[in-house]
C-alpha positions as CSV (number, residue, x, y, z in Angstrom):
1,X,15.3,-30.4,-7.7
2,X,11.1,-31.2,-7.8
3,X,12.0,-30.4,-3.4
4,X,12.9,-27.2,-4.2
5,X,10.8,-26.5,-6.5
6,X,8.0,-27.0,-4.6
7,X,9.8,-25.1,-1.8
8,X,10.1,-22.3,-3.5
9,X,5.7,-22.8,-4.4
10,X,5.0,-22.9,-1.2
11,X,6.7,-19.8,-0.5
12,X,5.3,-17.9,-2.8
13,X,1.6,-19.4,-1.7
14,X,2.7,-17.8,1.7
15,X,3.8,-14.5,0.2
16,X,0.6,-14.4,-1.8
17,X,-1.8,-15.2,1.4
18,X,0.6,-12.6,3.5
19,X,0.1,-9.7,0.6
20,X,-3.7,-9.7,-0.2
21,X,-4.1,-9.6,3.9
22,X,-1.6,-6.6,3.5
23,X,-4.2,-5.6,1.1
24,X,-7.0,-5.8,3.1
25,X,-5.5,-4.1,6.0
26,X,-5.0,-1.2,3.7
27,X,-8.7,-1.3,2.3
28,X,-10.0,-1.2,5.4
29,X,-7.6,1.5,7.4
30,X,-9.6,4.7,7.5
31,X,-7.0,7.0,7.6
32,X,-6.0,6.9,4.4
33,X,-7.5,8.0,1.0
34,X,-8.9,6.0,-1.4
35,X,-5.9,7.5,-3.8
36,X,-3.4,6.1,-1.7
37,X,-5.3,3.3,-1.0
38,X,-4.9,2.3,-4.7
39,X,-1.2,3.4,-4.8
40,X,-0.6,1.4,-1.9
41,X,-1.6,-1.8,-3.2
42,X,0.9,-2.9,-5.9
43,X,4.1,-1.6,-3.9
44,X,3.0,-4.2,-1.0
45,X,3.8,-6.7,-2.6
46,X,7.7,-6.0,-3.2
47,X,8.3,-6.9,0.7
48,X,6.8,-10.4,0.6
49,X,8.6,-11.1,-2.5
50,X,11.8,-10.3,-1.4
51,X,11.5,-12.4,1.4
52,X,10.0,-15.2,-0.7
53,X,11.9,-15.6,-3.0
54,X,15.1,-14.3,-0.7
55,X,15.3,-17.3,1.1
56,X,15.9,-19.8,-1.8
57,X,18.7,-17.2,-3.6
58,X,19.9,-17.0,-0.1
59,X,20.0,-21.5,0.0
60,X,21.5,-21.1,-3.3
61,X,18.6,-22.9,-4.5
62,X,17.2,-20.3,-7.0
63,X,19.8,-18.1,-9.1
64,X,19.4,-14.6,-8.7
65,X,19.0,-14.1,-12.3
66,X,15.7,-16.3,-12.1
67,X,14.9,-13.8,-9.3
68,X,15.0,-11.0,-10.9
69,X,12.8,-12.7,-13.5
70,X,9.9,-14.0,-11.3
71,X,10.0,-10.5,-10.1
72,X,9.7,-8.9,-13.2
73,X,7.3,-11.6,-14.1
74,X,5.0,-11.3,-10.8
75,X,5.2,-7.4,-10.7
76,X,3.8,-7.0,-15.0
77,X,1.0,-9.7,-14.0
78,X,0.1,-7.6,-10.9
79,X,-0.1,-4.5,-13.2
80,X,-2.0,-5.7,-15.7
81,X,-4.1,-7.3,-13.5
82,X,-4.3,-3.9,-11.6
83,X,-4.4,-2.0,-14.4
84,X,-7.2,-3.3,-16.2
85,X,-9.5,-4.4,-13.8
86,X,-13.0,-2.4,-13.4
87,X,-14.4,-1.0,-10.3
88,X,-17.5,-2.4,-9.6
């Protein structure tokens, strides 16, 4: 179990790294406004998620119930993050 555990961390240390570059792509991509700039942001990370966290539900190594919970989890600690940080 502690193998795929730590599997399934790694993963999501790859998922994070993959979404804030997604994240800086979008800061930095001139066509777009800074409105959808910010709306942009959170939805990014659904894609690196899902394929995450697909390929241990996939394994059978994570239950798709505990899925949907570290994506309910990961999505509310985004927004709050998002949601209450200040702009400098």
């Amino acid at each position: 179990m502690a193998s795929s555990s730590s599997f399934i961390i790694v993963l999501l240390v790859v998922a994070l790294i993959g979404w804030l570059a997604t994240v800086q792509w979008i800061r930095t991509h001139e066509r777009f406004s800074d409105r959808i700039k910010r709306l942009l942001v959170l939805p990014a990370w659904f894609p690196w998620m899902g394929a995450a966290l697909g390929v241990p539900v996939m394994r059978g190594d994570l239950p798709l119930g505990d899925f949907g919970k570290a994506i309910a989890s990961f999505v509310v600690g985004l927004g709050v993050f998002w949601l209450t940080r200040r702009e400098a």
